[in-house]
N, C-alpha and C positions, 0 to 999 in steps of 0.2 A: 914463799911457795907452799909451806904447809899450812897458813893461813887459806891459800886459792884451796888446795886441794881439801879442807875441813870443809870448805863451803860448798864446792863443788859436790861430794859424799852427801853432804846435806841436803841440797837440791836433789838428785838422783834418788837417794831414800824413800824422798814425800813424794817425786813424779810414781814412784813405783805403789806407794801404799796409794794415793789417788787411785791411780788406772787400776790394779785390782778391785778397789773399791767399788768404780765404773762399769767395771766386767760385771760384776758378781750383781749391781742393781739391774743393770741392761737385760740379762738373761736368767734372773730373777721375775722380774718382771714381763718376761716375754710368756714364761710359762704363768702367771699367776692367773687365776682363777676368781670369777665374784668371791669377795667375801666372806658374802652372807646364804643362806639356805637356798635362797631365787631372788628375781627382781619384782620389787615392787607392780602394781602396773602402771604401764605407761614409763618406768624408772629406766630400761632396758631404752626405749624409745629418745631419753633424754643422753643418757651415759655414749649413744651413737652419734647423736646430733652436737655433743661436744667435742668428739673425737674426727668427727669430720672436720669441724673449725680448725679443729690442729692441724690436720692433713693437708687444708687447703687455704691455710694463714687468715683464717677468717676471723671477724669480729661476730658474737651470737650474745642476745640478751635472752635471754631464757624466764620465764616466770613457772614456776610449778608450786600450789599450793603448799601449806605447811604440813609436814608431816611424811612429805613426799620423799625423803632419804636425798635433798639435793647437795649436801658436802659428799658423800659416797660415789654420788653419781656423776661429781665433776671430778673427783681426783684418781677414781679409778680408772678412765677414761686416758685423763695425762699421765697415769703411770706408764696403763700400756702402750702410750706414744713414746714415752721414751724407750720402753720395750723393742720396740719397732724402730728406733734411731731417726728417728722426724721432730724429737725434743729433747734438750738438755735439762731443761729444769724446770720445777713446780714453782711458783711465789704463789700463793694462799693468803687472798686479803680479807680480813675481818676486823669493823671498825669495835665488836665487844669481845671483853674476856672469854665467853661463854661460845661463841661463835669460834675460838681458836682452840679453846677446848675441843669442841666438835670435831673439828677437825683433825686435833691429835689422836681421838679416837679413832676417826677412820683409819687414820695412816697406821696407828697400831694395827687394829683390825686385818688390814692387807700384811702387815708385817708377820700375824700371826698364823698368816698360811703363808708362808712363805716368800714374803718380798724382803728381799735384802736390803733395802735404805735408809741412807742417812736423812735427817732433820734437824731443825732449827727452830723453834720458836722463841722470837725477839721480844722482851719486855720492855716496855719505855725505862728510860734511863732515870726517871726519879723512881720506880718503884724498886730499881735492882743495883743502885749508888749508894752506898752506905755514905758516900763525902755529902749526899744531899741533905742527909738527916745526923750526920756525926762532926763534927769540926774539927777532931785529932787529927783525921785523912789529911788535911787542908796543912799545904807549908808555909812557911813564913812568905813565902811566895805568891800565896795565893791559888796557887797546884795542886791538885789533888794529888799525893804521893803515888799510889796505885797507875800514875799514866809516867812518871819520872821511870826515865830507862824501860819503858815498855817494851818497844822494840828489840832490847834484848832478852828478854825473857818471854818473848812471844811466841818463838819456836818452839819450845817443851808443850807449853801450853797448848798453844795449836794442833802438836801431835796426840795431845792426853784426847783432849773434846773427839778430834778427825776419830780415835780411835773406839770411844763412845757409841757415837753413830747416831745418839737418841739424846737431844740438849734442849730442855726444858729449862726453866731460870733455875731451877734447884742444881742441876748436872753442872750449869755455866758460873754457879757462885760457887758451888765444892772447888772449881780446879781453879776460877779466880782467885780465892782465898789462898790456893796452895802456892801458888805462882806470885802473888801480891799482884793483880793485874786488875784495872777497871772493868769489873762482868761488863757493861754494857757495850764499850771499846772491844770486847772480845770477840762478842759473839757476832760484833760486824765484824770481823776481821774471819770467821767463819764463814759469811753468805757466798762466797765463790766457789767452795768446796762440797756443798750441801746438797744432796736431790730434791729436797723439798723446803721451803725457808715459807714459815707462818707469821705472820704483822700485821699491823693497823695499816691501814689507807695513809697514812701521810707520811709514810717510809717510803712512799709512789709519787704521792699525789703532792704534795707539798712542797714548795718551792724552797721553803728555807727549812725544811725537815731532809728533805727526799736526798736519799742515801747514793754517792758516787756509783755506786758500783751497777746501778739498774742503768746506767746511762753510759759507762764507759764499757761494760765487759760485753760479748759480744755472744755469750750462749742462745741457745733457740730457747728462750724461758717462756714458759705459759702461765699467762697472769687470769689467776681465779677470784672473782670479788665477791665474798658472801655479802648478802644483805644489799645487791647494789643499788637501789631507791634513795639507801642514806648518802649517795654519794655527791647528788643534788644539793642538799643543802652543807654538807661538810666541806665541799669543793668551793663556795661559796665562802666560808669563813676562812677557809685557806689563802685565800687568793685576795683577804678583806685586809684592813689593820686601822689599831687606832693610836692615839695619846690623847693621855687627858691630863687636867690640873693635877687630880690625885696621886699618879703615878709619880709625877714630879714632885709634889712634897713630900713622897718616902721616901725617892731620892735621897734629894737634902738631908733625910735626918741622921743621914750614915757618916762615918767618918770619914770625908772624902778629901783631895788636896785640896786646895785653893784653886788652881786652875781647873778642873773638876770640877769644883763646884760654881765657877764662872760660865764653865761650858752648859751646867743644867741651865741655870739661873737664862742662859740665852736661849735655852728652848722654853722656857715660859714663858719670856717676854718675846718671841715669835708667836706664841702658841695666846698670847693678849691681844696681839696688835691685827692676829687674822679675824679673833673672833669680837673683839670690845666693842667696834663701830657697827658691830649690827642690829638692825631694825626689830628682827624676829630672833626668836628665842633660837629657831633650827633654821640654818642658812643652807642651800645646795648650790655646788656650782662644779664642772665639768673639769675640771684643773687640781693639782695639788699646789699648794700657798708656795709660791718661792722664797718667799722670807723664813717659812717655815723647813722650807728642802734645808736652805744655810747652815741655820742652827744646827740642824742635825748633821753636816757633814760635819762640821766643824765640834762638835761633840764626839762622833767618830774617830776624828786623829788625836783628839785628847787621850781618848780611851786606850786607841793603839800605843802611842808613846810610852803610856803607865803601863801596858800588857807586856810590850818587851823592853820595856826598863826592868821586868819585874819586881815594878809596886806592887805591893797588897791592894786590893779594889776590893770593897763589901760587898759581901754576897746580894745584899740589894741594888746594890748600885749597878752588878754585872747582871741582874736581872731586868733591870732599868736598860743597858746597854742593849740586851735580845730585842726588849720590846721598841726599840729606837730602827734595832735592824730591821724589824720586820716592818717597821712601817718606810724605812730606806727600800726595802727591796719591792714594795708591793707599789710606790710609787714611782719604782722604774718600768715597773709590769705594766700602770694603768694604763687603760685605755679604753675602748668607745664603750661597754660595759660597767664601766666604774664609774661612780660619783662619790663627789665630798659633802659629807655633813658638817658643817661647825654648832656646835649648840655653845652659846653665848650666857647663861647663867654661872655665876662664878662656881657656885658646888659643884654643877656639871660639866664645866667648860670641858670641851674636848673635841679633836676633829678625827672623825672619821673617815678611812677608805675605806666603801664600803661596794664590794663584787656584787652584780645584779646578776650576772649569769657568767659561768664559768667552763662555758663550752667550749671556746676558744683554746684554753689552756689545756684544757684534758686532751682534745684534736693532737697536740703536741708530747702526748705522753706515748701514747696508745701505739705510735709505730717502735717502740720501744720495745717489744715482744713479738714472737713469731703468733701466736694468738690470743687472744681476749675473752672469757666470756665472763659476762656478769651475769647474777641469777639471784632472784627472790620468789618470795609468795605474792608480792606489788611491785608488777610494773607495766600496771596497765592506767590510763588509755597508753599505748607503746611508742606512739608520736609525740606525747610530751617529754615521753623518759629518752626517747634516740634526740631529740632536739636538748635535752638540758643537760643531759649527757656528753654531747659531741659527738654521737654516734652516726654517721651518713648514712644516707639511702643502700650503701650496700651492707651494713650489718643488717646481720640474719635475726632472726626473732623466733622466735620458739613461746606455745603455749599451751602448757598441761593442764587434763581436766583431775580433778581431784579422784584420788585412788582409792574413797573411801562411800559406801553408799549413803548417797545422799539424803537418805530416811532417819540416816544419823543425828541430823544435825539439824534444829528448827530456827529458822528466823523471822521474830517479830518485828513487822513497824508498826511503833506506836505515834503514831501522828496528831495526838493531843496535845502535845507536850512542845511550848517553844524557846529554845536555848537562846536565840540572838539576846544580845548582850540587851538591849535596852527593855525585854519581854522576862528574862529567864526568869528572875525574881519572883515573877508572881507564877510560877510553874514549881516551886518546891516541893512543897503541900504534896503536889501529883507528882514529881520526882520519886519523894520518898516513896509513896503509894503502892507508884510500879514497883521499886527495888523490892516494897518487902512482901509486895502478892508472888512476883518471882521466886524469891527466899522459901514462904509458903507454900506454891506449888511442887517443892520439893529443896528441902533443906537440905543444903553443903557447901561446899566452898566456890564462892562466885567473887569476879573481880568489877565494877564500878570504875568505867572509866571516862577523864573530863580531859579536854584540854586548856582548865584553869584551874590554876592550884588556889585561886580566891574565891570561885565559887565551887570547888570541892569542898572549901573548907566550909562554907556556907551549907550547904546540902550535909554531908556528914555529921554536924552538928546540930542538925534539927532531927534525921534522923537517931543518931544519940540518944538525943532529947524523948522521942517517942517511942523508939522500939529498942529500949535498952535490954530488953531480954535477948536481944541479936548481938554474938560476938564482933567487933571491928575493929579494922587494923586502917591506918590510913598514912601513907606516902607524904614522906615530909622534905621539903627542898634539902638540895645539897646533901645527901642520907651518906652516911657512910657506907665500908663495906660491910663494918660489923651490923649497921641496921639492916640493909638491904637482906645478909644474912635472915637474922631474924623475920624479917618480912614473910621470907619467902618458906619458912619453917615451918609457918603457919599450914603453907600449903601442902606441904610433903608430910609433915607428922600431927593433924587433925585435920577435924572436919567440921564443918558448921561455921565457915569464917567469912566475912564480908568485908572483899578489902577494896580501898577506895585507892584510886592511883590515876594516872597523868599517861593519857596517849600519845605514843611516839617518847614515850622513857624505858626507865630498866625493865619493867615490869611488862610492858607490853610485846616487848622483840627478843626472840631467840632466847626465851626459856621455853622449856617440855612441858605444861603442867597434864602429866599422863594419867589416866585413869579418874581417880576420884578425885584429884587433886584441884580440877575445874570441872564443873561440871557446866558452867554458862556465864556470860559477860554482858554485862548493862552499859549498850556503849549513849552518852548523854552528849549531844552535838553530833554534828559534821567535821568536827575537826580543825575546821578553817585555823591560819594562823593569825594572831592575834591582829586588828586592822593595824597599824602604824607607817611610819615613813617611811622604813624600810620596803616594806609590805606595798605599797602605793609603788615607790618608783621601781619596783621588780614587775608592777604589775603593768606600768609604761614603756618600761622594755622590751616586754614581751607584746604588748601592742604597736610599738614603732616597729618591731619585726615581722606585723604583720598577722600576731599570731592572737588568739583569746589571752588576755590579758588578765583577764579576773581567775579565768580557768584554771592559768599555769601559774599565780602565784596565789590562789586561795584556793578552788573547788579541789584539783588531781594532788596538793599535798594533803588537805581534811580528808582525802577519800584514801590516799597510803595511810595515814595513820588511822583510822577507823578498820579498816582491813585487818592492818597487821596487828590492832588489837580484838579482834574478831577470830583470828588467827590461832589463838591463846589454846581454843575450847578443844577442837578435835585434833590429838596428833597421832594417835594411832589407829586400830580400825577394829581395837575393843573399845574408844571412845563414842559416851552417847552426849549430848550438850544442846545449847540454845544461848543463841546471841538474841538481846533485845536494840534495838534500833530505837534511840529516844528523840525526833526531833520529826518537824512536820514537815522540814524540805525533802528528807526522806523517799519522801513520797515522789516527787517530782523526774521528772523521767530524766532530767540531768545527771542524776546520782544512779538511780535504777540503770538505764543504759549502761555502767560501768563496773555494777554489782558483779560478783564472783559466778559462774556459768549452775555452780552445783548450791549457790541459794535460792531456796524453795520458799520465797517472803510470802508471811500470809501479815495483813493489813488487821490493826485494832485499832477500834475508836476510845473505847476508853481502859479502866483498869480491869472491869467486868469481862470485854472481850478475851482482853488475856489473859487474863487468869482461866477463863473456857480453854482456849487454845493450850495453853502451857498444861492445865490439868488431860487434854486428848492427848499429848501427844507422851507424857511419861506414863500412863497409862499404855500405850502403844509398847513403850520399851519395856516396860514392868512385864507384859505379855510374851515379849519372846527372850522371855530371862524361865 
């Protein structure tokens, strides 16, 4: 009995600290005011058209250019939905750090005239598990100590964070550490109680990611997706999976049972016998390998019997075991959108599921919340992004003109210049040219962007070569966080820097660079993604649908990342800049038709042209300085 009645007390406590909590956001909220000084223009126009969607359970894709205050302008909106009791909660999706950032700013921001709410921001579980990178954590069992008796020590815990109100990974590791509890395990065990929960896309979207709780709890949540263009091609790897040879010989080199190591050993010789007898090097075919499904269940109950015999299993070998799940589960998914690659070379043996489009799946997400919107600076043409999306004929669309005058900002095409792969080569020479008559016309920090890191590396190195008196910094595969750091130092604390960098990466999406920090961008292609197999049979699906095929899997994704690294130059509206356009398709009224409404292109023939143009128009800005 006083076991029931401790629990009972228990329960009762946290119903009562919840609903005060409830109260106090609710009618915090109701009275909150913009944040900021006034609205942007046209900010007022968007911040309405999101708060309608909530109202009326709508789906809305929104595009408003960069710069345009759109994380403020969608959460300020779902706050005062909740204000008004039409919404339970905020989810804030952002596929980069920098994007969740933002976001935490705003919610401060509102916090800091008085909104009373709680928040969440979720860090993935390798960067905030010390058992990832320590091995003491780890029991003889194989366990992370930190989750042993969780469950009980999860109540103190849970009331120290609820009582917080503001949990950052710093706020979630302090009381993890006090309590011994897995931060990562915690702060889901947070998402029900929270007004606001900030994460990546595949805490949503992701089929063997995606978190119970968005699926079983039954709040009115409003799901905001920064950045939503990227959701195209991430939905797509989501919903993909591979093995290959490799993965299975680091299997093997762990210390694994005998039976264990029977069970790998039988997914390679499935994963030989689908691919050995093939003609071509890459085979496609509409099926996953039944020989190959086998092996993997059967590898599966191995795994289980050692997990709850509690054997020890190596940490690669349980990483071996995800990567087995995830091609179990994306093989029970597949379907008329999916093919298999087998590639038949023994270095590269491996068979892929591989998602051509991933609209299907998301269809099934989306009634999951009382409203949806998704918003960038690209997402236009807006027929390709509601089709690869899943978004039907009745989401709404919304399209903002840029808040910033348009005399700001010059845009060159240089149509001498031709990138396709088997011309680019003899186009350096005039690459560099253009880059450093630009430089010339007014020297400071400009960014050079390619969508090939072989022929960036090509181009930066002849420049080098020539114009060594020009500072350069250049984008190296896989960068840490401590380079990217430095990268970007370059741009915040001098001036005069030439940095060469990869469109549609860190460098080109959802950083500020304010004021002096860019003053112009050389963008070099169209962007297309690279041609290959992949790239081919996305571009047949999208034609057995009926639909441009070349369009939706080459021109409308080279034209989002072009954009969004175009996007870089003007973010506020003490910014002056100028994008150069390097390639000759350019021109061609495919691409122009789909250009931003506030580019004012003026057309060069050669480097003489522009450098006229580029010397008129900083002259112009030198003039009303």
């Amino acid at each position: 009995m006083a076991f029931l009645q401790t629990v009972l007390q228990r329960y009762i406590d946290w119903y009562h600290l919840v609903s005060k909590q409830r109260e106090r956001m609710i009618n915090s909220a109701r009275l909150l005011d913009f944040p900021f000084e006034d609205f942007r223009a046209q900010q007022h126009r968007f911040a309405a058209s999101v708060y309608r969607s909530i109202k009326q359970n709508h789906r809305l894709l929104a595009e408003a250019p960069t710069g345009s205050g759109k994380t403020i302008s969608t959460l300020f909106p779902s706050v005062k939905a909740i204000g008004e009791d039409i919404a339970d909660q905020i989810i804030y999706l952002s596929a980069k750090t920098s994007g969740q950032n933002e976001a935490r700013k705003a919610i401060e921001a509102m916090i800091n005239k008085g909104l009373q709410a709680s928040y969440l921001i979720v860090q993935a579980k390798a960067k905030c598990c010390s058992c990832v990178h320590d091995e003491t954590e780890i029991e003889e069992s194989g366990k992370c100590s930190r989750t042993l008796g969780f469950y009980d020590r999860l109540p103190a815990a849970r009331e120290a964070l609820f009582r917080k109100g503001k949990l950052g990974s710093e706020e979630i590791k302090l009381v993890a550490d006090e309590h011994h509890l897995c931060p990562f395990e915690l702060s889901l065990q947070m998402l029900p109680w929270m007004d606001i929960v900030v994460c990546d896309l595949n805490y949503i979207f992701d089929p063997l990611v995606q978190l119970s709780y968005f699926r079983s709890d039954r709040k009115r949540k409003v799901l905001l997706i920064d950045e939503m263009h990227n959701l195209v091609d991430r939905a797509r790897q989501m919903y993909s999976a591979s093995l290959s040879r490799s993965q299975i010989k680091l299997a093997l080199k762990n210390n694994n049972s005998v039976t264990m190591v029977r069970a790998i050993n039988s997914i390679g010789s499935a994963l030989d016998r689908c691919t050995r007898q093939q003609s071509d090097a890459e085979t496609i075919c509409i099926e996953v390998p039944a020989t190959l499904t086998r092996a993997i269940s059967r590898f599966g109950e191995q795994q289980g019997l050692e997990l709850f015999g509690n054997k020890r299993i190596p940490a690669q070998t349980l990483e071996f075991g995800k990567a087995i799940f995830r091609f179990q589960c994306i093989g029970n998914l597949y379907g008329d959108h999916h093919r298999t690659i087998a590639a038949r070379p023994v270095a590269q043996r491996e068979i892929r599921l591989l998602c051509l489009n991933a609209f299907e799946y998301l269809q099934q997400i989306y009634p999951l919340f009382k409203a949806v919107c998704g918003f960038s600076a690209t997402l236009s043409p807006t027929g390709y992004f509601q089709q690869a999306l899943g978004l039907d004929e009745k989401c709404q669309s919304l399209k903002l003109a840029s808040s910033f005058p348009p005399d700001r900002l010059q845009v060159n095409i240089c149509s001498y210049v031709d990138t396709r792969y088997r011309q680019r080569d003899h186009y350096i020479n005039q690459i560099c040219a253009t880059i450093e008559r630009c430089y010339a016309a007014r020297p400071g920090n400009y960014l050079v962007f390619f969508s090939s890191y072989a022929f960036m590396q090509k181009v930066h190195d002849y420049f080098e070569l020539h114009h060594a008196e020009i500072d350069t910094m250049m984008q190296t595969r896989a960068a840490s966080d401590q380079q990217r750091v430095d990268f970007l130092s370059h741009y915040f604390d001098r001036t005069n820097t030439l940095g060469f960098a990869i469109m549609g990466g860190v460098f080109a999406e959802g950083i500020d660079y304010l004021g002096s920090a860019l003053i112009g961008t050389i963008i070099v292609g169209v962007g297309m993604p690279q041609a290959n197999i992949q790239q081919q049979l996305i571009q047949q699906d999208f034609d057995a649908m009926q639909l441009n095929g070349f369009d939706f899997a080459y021109r409308f994704p080279g034209l989002t990342r072009v954009q969004q690294s175009a996007g870089r130059v003007i973010r506020c509206d003490t910014d002056y800049g100028v994008i150069i356009l390097l390639d000759q398709r350019f021109k061609q009224a495919d691409y122009q038709r789909h250009f931003p409404p506030h580019w004012q292109t003026q057309h060069c023939h050669d480097c003489d042209s522009l450098e006229q143009s580029l010397n008129q128009f900083w002259s112009r800005v030198d003039g009303k300085h």
